[in-house]
C-alpha positions in Angstrom: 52.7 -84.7 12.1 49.4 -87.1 11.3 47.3 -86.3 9.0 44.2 -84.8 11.1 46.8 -82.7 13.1 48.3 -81.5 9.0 44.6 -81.0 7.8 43.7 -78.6 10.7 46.8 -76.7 10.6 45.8 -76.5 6.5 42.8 -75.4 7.0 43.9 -72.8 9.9 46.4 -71.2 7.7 43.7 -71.1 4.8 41.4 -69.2 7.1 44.0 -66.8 8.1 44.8 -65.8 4.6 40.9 -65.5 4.0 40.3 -63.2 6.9 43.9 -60.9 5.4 42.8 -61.3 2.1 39.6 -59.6 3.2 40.6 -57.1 5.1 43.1 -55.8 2.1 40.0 -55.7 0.1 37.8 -53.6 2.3 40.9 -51.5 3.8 40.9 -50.6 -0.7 37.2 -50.7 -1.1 36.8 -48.0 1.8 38.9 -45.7 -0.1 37.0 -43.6 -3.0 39.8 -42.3 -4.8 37.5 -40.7 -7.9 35.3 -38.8 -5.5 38.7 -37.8 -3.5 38.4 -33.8 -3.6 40.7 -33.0 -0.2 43.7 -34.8 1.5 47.0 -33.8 3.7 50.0 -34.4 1.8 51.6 -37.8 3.2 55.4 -36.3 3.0 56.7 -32.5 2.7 59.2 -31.1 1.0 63.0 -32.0 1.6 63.4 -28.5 1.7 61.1 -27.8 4.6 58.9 -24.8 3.6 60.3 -24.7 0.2 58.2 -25.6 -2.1 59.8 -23.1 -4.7 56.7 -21.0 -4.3 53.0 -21.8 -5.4 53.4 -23.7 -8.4 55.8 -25.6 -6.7 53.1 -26.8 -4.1 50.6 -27.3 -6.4 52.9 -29.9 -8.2 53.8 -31.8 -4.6 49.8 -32.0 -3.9 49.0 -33.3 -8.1 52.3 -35.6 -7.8 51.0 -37.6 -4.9 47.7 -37.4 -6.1 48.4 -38.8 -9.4 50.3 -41.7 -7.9 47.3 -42.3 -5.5 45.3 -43.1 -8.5 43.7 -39.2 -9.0 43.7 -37.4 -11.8 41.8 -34.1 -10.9 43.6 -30.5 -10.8 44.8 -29.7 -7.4 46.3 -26.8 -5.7 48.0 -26.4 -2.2 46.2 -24.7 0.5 48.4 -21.5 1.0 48.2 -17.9 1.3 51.2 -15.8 -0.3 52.2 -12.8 1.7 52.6 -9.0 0.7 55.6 -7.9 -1.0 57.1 -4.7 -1.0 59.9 -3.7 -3.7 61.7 -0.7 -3.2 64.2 -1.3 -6.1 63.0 1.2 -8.0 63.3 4.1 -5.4 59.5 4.5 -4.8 57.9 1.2 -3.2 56.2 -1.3 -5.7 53.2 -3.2 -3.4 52.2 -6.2 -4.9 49.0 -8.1 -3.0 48.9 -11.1 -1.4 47.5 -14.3 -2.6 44.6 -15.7 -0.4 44.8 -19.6 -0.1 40.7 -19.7 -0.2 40.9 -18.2 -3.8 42.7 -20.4 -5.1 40.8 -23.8 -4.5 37.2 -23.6 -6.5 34.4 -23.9 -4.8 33.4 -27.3 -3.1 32.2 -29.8 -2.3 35.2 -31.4 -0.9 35.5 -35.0 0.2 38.5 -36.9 1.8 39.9 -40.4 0.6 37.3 -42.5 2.3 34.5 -39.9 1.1 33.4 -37.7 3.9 32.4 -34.6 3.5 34.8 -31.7 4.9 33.0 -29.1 3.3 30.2 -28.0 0.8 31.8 -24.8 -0.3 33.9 -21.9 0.9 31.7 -20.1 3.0 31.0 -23.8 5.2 34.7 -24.6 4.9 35.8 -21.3 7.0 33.0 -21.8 9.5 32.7 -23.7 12.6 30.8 -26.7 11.2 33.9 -27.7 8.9 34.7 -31.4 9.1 38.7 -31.3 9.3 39.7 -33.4 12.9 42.2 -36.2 12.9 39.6 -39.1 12.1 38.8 -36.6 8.6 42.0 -35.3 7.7 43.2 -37.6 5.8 46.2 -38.4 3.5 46.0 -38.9 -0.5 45.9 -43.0 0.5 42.8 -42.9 2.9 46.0 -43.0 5.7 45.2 -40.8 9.3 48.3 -38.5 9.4 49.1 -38.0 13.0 48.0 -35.4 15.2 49.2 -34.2 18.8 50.5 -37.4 21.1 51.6 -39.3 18.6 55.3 -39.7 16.9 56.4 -37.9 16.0 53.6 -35.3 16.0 52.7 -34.1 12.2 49.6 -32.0 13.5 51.0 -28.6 11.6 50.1 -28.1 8.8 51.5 -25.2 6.5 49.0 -22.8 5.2 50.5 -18.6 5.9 46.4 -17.7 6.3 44.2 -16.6 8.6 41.1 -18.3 9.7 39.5 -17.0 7.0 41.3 -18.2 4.7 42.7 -14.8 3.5 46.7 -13.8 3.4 48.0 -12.5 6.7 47.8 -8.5 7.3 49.8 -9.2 11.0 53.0 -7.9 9.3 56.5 -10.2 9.2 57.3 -13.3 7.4 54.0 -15.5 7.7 54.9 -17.8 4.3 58.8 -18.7 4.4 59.5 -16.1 1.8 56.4 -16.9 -0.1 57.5 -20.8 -0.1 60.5 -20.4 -1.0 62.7 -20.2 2.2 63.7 -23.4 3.8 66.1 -21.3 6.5 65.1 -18.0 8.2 61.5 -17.4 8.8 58.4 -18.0 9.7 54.6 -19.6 7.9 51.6 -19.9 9.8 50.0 -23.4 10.4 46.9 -24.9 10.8 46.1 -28.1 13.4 44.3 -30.7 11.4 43.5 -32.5 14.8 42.3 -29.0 16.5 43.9 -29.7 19.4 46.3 -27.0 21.0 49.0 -27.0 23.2 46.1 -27.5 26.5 42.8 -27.9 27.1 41.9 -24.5 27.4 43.6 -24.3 23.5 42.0 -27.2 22.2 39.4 -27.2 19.2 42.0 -24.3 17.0 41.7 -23.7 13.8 42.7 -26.0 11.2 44.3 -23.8 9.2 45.7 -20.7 11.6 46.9 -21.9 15.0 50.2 -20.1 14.9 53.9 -19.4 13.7 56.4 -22.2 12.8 59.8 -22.4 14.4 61.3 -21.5 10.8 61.8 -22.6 7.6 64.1 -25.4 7.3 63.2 -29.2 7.1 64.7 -29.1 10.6 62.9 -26.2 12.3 59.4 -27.4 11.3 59.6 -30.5 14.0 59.9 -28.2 16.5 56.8 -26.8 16.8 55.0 -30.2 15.7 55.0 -30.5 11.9 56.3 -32.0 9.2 56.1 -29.6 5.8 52.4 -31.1 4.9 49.9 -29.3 3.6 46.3 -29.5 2.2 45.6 -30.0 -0.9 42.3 -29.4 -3.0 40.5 -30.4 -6.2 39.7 -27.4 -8.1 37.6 -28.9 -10.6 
């Protein structure tokens, strides 16, 4: 090769690194980890729905959030059901947990710092900002919604769209997280689309029943084990 000929290949191969080099620094500098307040969890459990209940989940949402850089006090975005012990001879109710008690009170901001919400009254209402282009992982990474693949676009919550533990009666939390075979949790799309056009724009976080429990059930129905997860101080 002469020497014109290595010069321009040089400097093309120069440019090229600029122009990557670049775009790694914006694709970081677009990310606001410290103001980071809300993001989908970017893997599930291997156990499906099992999370060994809710301190279980809150330590998956604070693991991934510590190794993206965070170190704020998270908690999962799940309701616990009703349980009713009869052990005794006389039945023992014990309340529900509702997922929108347990997550402080706002702001919240995604990866990239927009807004989802400014409290808990504007996070249950229509004008929350959770779609596909928000919804976020702990990296700043889109987490796919309906069409893609696989499709990840259930996300576990066992709420209603308020936000409060399910009064529809059966197993709407896998056992209280802690099933990963027989069962049921309610999910949320984090794209709002549903199964049709008519269906489309659901609730993020009540759009219906998984398949089951098991790291092979929640596929089925279009999800993957995530969950929310949000700064609670």
């Amino acid at each position: 090769m002469s020497k014109p000929m290595k010069h321009i290949a040089f400097l093309t191969a120069f440019s090229a690194a600029v122009v990557a080099s670049s775009a790694a620094v914006q694709a970081q500098s677009a990310t606001d980890i410290g103001k980071m307040s809300f993001f989908i969890t970017s893997v599930g459990s291997p156990n499906g729905a099992n999370f060994g209940g809710l301190e279980g989940a809150d330590a998956h949402c604070t693991t991934l959030a510590e190794a993206a850089g965070s170190s704020k006090t998270w908690a999962a975005y799940l309701s616990t059901s009703m349980v009713i012990d009869r052990s005794s001879g006389s039945a023992q109710i014990t309340d529900g947990i509702s997922a929108r008690d347990r997550i402080g009170s706002g702001p919240w901001y995604n990866a990239v710092g927009d807004m989802i919400a400014k409290d808990i009254d504007d996070l249950h209402s229509a004008s929350v900002n959770i779609n596909l282009e928000t919804g976020l992982d702990e990296n700043g990474a889109q987490v796919n919604g309906r069409g893609a693949t696989p499709n990840k676009h259930d996300i576990l919550t066992g709420t209603d769209s308020n936000g409060h533990f399910s009064t529809a009666g059966g197993d709407t939390t896998c056992g209280n997280w802690t099933s990963d075979g027989e069962g049921s949790a309610i999910v949320g799309h984090h794209d709002r689309i549903g199964l049709n056009a008519s269906r489309n724009m659901v609730s993020w976080n009540s759009a219906h029943g998984s398949a089951g429990c098991g790291a092979d059930d929640l596929p089925r129905t279009g999800g993957a084990g995530l969950l929310y997860c949000f700064a609670v101080e």
